[in-house]
N, C-alpha and C positions, 0 to 999 in steps of 0.2 A: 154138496149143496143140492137140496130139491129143485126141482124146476116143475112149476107148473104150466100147465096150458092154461092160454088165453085167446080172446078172439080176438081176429083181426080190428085192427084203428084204421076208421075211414079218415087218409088225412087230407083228402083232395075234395074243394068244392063240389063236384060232379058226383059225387057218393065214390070214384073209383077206388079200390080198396090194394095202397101201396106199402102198408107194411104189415106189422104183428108189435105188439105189447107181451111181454111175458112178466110176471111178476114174482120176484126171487126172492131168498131169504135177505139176502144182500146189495141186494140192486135192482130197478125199473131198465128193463131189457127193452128195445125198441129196436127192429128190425126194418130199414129203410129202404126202397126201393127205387126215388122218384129222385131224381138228380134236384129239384129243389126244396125238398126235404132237408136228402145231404148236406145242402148247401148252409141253409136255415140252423142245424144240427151243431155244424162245423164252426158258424158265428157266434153259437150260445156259447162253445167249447172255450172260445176268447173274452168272452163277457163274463162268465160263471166260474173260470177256474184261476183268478187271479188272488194273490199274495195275500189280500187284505179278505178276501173269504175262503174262511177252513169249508164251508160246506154251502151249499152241492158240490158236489162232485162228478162232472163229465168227461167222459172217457169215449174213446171209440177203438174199435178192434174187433175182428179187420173190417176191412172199409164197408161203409154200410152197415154196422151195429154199434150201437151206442147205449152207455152203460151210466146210468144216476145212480151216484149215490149218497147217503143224507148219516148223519151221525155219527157213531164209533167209525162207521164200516166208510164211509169216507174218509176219515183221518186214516185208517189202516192202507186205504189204497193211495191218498196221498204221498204219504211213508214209503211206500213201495216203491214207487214214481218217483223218491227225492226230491218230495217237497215236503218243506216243512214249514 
């Protein structure tokens, strides 16, 4: 899979700049750094990946990197995970 660079995502009011974005053939990579990001991240992960929606699809691995993803390429990583 390519991977391209991306610039940093300011996600902190203050302009402080606590992660990176990468955008993949397969997935929006986000790279966290700010324990209320994580935390933020970790909540979507319970809202976003339940039974009654196939897609989005969020993931994290390892801690502090979180992986969307949206169509085929979500069902494939559902599948993977043993959901169906």
């Amino acid at each position: 899979m390519a991977r391209s660079r991306a610039p940093e995502l300011v996600l902190e009011p203050d302009g402080a700049r606590t992660g990176t974005v990468r955008i993949e053939e397969e997935c929006l990579e986000l790279d966290v750094a700010s324990p209320k990001a994580i935390s933020l991240l970790r909540r979507w992960m319970g809202q976003v990946n339940g039974p009654s929606y196939p897609q989005p699809y969020l993931v994290e691995g390892p801690p502090g990197r979180f992986r969307l993803y949206v169509g085929d390429a979500a069902e494939r990583v559902r599948t993977r995970h043993g959901i169906v």
